[in-house]
KOLRO-601577 format. One record per atom (N, C-alpha, C): residue in one letter; x, y, z. Coordinates in pm, whole numbers, plus 50000, padded with zeros to 5 digits. Layout:
N
AXYZ/...
***
This chain:
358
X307947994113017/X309217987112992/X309777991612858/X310867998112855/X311838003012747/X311967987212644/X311907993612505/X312127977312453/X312847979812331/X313837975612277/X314497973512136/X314397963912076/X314017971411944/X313037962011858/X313427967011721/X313247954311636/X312987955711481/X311947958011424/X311557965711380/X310037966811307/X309567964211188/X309087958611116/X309077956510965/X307667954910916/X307407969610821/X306087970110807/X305837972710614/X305217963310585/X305217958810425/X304397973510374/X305437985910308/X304317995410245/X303408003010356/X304048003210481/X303158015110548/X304128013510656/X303858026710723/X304438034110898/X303358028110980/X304228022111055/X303588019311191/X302808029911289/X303728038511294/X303338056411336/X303068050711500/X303598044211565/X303748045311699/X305158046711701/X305698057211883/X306548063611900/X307538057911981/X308718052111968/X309578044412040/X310868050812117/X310898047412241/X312498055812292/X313748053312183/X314628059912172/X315958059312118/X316438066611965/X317098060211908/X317468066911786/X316998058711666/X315988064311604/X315048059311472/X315388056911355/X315978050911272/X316478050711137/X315288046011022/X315508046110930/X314558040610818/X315358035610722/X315068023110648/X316008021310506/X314758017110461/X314608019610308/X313388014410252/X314498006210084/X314327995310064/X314447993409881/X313217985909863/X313497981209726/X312377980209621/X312567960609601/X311377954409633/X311597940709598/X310597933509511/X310747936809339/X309707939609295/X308827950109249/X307457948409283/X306657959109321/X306737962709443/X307257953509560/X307137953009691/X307757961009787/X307237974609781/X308477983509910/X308277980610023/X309857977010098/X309917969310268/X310087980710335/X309847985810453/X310457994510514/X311227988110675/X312087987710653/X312617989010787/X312998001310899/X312728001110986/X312488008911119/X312778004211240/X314518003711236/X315418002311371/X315518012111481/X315348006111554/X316288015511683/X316988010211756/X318458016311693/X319988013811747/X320198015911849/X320678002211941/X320938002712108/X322258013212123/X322048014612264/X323628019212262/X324798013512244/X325058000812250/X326037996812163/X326037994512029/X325168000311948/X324958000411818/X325307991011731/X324077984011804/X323657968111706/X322447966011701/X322137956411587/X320597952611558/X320527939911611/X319187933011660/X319207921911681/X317597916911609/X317237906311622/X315937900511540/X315247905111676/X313687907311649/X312757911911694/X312287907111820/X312737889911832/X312747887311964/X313637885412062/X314967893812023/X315627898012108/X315337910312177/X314657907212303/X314017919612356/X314997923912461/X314117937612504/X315227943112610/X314617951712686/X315077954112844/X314957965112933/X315987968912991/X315597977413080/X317127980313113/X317477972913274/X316657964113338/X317177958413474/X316317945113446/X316977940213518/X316637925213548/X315757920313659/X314797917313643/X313677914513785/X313407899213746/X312617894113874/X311937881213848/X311277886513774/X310477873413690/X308717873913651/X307527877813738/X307137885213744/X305587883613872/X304397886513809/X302987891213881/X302017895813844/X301927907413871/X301267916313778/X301177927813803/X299687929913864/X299437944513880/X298387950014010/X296927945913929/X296837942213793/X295287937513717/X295717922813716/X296427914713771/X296527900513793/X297357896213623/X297717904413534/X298687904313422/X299897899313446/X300387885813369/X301807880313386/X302777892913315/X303617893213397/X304817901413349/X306247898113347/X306537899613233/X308097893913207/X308897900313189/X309747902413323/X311217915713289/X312747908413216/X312727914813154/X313877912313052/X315377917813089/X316667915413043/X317237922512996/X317997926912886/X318737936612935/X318527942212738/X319507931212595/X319037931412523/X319787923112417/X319697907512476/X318097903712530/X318207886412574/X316827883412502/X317817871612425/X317047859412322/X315927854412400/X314817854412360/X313337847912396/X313147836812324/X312977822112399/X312707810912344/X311597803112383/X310057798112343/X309167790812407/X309717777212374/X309527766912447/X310297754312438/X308937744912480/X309067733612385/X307897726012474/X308887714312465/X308577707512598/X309227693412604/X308367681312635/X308787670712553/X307717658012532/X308847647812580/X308097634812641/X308867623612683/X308827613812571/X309077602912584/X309087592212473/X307787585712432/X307017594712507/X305187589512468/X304557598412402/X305747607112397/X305227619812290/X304267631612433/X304247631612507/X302987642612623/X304157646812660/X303867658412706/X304247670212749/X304767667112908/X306027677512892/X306337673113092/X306617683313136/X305997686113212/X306057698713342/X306847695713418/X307157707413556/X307217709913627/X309537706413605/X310027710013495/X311197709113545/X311807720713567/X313207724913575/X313307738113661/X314597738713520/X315037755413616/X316177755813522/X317237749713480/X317717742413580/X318807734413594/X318727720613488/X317677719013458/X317267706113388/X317457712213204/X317447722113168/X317887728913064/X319257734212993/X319347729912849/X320977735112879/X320507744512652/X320907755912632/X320757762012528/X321977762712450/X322187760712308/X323347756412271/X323127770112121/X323427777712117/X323307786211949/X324977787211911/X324607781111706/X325417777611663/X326527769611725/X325567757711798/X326317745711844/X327507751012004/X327087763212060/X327967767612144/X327107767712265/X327717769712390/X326547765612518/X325937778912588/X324887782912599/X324807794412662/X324377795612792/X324457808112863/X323847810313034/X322577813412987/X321957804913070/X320187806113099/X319787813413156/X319897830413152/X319787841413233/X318317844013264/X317067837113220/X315977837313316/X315077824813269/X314317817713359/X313557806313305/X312167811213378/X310997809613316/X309637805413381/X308817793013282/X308167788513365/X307277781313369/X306147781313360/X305477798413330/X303727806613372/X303207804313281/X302407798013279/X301027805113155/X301137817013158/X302347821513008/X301977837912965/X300697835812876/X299907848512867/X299097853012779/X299697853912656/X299617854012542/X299517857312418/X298467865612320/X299577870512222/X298727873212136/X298937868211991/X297307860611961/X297447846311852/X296287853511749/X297037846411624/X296087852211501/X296097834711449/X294727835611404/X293587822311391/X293687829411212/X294867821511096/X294367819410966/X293997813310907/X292827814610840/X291817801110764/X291607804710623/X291567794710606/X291717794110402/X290067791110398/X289327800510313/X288357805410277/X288437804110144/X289327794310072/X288947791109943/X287687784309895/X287307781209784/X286397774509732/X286047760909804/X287247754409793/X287497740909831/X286837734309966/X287277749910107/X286727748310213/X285697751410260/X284547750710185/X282917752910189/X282387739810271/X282897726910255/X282057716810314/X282977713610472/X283847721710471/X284527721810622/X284947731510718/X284077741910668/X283757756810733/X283367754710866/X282267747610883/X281647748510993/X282787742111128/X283187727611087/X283967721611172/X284937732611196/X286117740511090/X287137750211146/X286677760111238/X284997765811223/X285057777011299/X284857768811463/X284127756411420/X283647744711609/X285217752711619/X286377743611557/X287357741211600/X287837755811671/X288487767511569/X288797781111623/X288037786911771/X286987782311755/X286257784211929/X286927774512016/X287077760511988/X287197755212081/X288837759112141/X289817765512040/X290757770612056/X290917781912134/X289597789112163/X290037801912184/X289427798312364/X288177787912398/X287977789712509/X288847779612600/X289927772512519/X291027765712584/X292047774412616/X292037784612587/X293357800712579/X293307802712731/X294147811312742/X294777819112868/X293567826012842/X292887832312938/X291607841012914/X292397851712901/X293627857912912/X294217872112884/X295027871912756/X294917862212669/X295087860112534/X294297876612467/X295347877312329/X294807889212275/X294347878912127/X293337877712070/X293457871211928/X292667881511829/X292997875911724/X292337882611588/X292137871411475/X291127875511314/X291557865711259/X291627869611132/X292437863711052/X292417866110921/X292137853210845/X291167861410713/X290267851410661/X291727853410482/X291717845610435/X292157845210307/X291167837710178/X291257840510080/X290787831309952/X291957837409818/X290987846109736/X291847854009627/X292707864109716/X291817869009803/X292417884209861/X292247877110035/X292997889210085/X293117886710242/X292577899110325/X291797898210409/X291227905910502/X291147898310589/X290837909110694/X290397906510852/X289227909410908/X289197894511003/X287997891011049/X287517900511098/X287577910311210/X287397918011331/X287147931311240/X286197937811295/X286127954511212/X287307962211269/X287337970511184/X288447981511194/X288697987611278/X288227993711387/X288707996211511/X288267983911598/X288497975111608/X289047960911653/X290427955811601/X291207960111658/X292567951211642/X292397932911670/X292057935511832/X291867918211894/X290687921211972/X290227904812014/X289437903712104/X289807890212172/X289067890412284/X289067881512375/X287727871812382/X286987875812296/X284887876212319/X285087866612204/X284227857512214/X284077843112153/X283187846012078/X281757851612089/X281237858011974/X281407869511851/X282577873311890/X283087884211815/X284337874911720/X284717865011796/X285447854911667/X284867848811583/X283157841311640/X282717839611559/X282057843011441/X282387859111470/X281317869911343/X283037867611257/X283557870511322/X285227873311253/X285377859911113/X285067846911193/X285647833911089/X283907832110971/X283287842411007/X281787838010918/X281617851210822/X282577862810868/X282157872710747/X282517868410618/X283247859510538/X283627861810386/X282567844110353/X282427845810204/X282277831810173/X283457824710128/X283437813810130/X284247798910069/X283647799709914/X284787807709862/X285277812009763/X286507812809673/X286627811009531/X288097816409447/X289057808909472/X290437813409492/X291497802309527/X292297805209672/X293537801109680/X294467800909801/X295347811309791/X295277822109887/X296367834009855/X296857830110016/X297547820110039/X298257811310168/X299397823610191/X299877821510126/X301097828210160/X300547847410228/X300137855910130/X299477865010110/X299107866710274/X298027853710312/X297447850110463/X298527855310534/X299657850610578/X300137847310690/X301217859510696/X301547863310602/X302187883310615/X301407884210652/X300487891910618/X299217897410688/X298767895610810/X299337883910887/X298817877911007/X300267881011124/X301777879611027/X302617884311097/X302707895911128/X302257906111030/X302407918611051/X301297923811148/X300607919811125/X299257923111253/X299867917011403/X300687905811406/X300997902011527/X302027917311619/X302547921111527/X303177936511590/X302497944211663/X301347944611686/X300287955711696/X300127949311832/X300417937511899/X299807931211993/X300757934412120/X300007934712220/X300297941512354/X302017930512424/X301367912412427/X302147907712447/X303107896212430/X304257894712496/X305637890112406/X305807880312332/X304177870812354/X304567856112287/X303967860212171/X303937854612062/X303127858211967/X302697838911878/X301617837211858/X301227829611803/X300167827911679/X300647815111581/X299547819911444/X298787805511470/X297897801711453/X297017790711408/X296757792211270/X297267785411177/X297277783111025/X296027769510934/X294927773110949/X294027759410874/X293867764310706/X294087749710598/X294257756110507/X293817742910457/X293447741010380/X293287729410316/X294087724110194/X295167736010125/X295467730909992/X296727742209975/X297647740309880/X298517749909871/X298437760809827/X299467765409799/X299077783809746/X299347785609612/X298397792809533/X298067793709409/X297517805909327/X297357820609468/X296987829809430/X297997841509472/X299797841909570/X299537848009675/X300867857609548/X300807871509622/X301777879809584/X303667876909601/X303247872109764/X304237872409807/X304697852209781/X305937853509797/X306417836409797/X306717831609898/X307137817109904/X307527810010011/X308917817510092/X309917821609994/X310797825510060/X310377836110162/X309967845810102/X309477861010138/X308957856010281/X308147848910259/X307327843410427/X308097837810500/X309107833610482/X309787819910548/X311077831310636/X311617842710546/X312917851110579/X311837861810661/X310537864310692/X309827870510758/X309367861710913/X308757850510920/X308917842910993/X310357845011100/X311527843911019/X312487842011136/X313207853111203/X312457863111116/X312887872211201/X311567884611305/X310887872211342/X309727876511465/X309847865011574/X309317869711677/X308967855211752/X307677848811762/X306877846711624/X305917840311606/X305877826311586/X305307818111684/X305477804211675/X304267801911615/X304527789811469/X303637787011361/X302957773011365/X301777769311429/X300767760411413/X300077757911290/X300287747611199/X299797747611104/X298647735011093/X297387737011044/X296587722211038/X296147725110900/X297287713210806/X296457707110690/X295047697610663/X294007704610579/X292817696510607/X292877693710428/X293797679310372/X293887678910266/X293007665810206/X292427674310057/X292277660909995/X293217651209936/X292737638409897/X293887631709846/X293867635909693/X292847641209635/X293207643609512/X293207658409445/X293567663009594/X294077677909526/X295867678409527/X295537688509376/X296907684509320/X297667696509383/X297217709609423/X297847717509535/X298277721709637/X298057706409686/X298357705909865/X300117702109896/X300447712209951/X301607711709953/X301947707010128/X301947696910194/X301927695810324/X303787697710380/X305017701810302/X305627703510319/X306067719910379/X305307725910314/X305207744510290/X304817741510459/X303877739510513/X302947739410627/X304407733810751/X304567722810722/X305667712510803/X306717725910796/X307497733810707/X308547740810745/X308597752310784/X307157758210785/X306717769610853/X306697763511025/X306627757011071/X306027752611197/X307417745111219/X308107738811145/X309857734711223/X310607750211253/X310537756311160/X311947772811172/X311017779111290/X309957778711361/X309387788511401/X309087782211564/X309277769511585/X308797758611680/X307627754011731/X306387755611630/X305677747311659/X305217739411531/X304307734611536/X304067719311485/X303027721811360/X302797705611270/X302177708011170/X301127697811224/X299767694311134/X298837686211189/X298707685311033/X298077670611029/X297677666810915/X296247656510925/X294987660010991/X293767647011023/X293447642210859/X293147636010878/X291997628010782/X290977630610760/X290467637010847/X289337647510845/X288987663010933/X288047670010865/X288007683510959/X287497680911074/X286407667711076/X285907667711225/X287297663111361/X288477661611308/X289557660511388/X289977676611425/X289567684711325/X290537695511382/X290057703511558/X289047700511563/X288647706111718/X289607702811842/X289577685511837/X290697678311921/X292347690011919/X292417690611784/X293467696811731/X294147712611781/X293287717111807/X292777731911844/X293287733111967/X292467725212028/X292487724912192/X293917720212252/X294207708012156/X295607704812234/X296757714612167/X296437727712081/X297437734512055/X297727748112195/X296467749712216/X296187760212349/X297027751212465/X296657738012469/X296947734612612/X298847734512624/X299777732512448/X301127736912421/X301327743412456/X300337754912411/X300977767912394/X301227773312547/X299767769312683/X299697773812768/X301077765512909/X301327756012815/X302617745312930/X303817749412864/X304297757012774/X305757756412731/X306967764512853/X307507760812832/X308577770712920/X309547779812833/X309217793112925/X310607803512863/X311657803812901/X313187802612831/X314257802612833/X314657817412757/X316027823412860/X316067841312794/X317877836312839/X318477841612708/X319817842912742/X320447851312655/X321607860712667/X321987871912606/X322877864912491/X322937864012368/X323557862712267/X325427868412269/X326257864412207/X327317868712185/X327407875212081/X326447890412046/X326837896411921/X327747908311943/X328517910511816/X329427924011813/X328767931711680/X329367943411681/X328967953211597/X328987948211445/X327697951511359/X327897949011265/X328027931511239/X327327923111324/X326617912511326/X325627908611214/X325357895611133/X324287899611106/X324147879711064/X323087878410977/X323337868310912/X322277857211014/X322197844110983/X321157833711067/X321907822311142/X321227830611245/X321777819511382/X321477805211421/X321417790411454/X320827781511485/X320967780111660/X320257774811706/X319297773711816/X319187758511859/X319617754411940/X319157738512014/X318977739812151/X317897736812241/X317317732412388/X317837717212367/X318267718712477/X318287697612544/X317777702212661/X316757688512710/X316287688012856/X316827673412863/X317097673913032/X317817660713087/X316897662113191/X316317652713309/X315787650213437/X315577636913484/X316177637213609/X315987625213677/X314467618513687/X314367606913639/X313027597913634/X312097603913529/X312557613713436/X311827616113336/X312617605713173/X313677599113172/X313557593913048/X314637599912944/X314057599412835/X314737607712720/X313687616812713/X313987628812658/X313037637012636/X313747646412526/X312677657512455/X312997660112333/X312087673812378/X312767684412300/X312267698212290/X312097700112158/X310857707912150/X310617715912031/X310397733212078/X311577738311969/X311627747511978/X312007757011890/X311777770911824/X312337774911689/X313767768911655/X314017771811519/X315507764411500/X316377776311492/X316127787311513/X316767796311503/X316517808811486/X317237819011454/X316647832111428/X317447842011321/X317457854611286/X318247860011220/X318407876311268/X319917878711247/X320037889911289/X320317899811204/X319807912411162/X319497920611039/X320657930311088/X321357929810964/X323067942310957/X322767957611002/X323237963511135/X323267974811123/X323487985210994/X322847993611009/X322508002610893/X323208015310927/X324548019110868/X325088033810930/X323968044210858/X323988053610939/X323078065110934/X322988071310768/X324078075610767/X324238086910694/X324538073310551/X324368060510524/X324138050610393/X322218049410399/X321968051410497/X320218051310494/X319788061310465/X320388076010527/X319888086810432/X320058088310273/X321428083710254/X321838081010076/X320448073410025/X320298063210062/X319348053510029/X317908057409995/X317428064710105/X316488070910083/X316208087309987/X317318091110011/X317298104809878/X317678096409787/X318248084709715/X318178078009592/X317138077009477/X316668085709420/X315598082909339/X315588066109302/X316578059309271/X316548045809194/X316168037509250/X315808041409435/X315408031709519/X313628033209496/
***
């Protein structure tokens, strides 16, 4: 499946090979060189990363290894939506018609809906600071119990953070599916140094690129705020909205730590559409885990083509309403929006890049 896409890789080439016409703009943010790596549709526009695309329109089906497959078309918005009744649980089984998508408050056509348990691919980040030594054990119960509640065609990985950030999985391991290989993943570093939170979760977005398929999900456990990381809240937050990574966050805070920021956590998981958790204790986070898989595995996809013109750019907002007979009031959670990054004329990106000053 042909796909147009944004790529954004912090200080390195992706070096995989994409149909169409390739551009590069690189500046300087900081110490921090971004590179961007578009490829301009033929109507020569950019769209955010989960505006995906092919070139025909099919149902959803299974493919010939029993793999969910989702045909697109080109330049259509991808939205996971979960909908809860007034008891707060989750409600299945409504159809398209029961859906209505509204960006920047305007109404859109619902050009494909399913209902499948897609597979994903989810990155499990855990704060490996000092702090979380006496609640190690419960996060990793928990991260298992997360992973054998998954779509078994889930792709996951994990990244461990403290001062510095690495990954769980050895080096030619991107993901796995193998429950013992997560558990070597959440036990290689010690509970150590401080919180490089932020630091975590680039690292976890950018690894989500690498992954085979369209949903992408983070599981975030952290116990305390960030206090070591390179990058800032903004930096993460203007990265966030422009992927389709939906952000699970579980605060495991003390009351008398003075770095716990449970707001940072709460607005990563509103812009992105999923949720924050806050227990009282780590032996809650297992419960926690499990009912994030069983979200992730009931949400429904909504795909509808945007109204952009050339030279678009700037942040869009996003609202789902669900209505159904004998279901009530009901309420969707779903990202709040997305952003669409300014076409780049050719020959200002080559300037850019022969610029020594860049």
């Amino acid at each position: 499946m042909e796909m147009r896409e944004l790529v954004m890789s912090l200080g390195r080439e992706d070096g995989r090979s994409s149909p169409g016409l390739l551009l590069t703009r690189t500046h300087k943010a900081g110490n921090m060189v971004i590179t961007y790596r578009c490829l301009i549709g033929l109507i020569g526009l950019l769209l955010a990363p989960f505006v995906s695309g092919a070139q025909a329109s099919q149902p959803s089906q299974a493919g010939a290894s029993g793999e969910y497959i989702l045909k697109l078309d080109a330049n259509m918005v991808v939205l996971s939506a979960t909908v809860l009744n007034r008891h707060n649980t989750p409600v299945s089984g409504l159809t398209k018609d029961d859906f209505q998508v509204y960006e920047d408050g305007k109404r859109q056509q619902i050009r494909q809906f399913s209902s499948e348990d897609i597979p994903v691919t989810a990155g499990i980040v855990v704060d490996n600071s000092g702090s979380m030594g006496p609640k190690r054990d419960d996060v990793i119960a928990a991260a298992l119990a997360y992973a054998r509640s998954s779509n078994p065609q889930d792709q996951m990985f994990v990244v461990n953070f403290n001062d510095h950030v690495s990954f769980g999985l050895p080096p030619s391991m991107a993901f796995t599916d193998r429950q013992d290989k997560l558990q070597l993943a959440l036990s290689r570093i010690a509970t150590i140094g401080q919180t490089a939170l932020y630091d975590g979760i680039v690292a976890a977005l950018d690894h989500l690129n690498q992954g085979a398929r369209d949903k992408k999900v983070l599981i975030l456990i952290s116990d305390g705020g960030d206090n070591a990381s390179k990058h800032s809240l903004a930096q993460v937050v203007a990265m966030a909205k422009q992927t389709t990574a939906i952000i699970y966050a579980i605060g495991i805070f003390d009351e008398q730590d003075g770095d716990r920021k449970p707001g940072v956590l709460s607005r990563l998981a509103r812009e992105t559409g999923g949720e924050a958790f806050f227990p009282e204790s780590s032996k809650e986070v297992t419960s926690i885990c499990e009912g994030i898989a069983h979200d992730i595995r009931s949400q429904y996809t909504l795909m509808y083509v945007p109204a952009i013109t050339d030279g678009d750019g700037g942040y869009r907002t996003v609202e789902v309403r669900a209505s159904a007979h004998g279901h009530g009031h009901l309420s969707v959670r779903t990202r709040a929006g997305y952003s669409v990054p300014l076409a780049v004329p050719a020959v200002a990106t080559k300037a850019a890049q022969d610029d020594p000053g860049n």
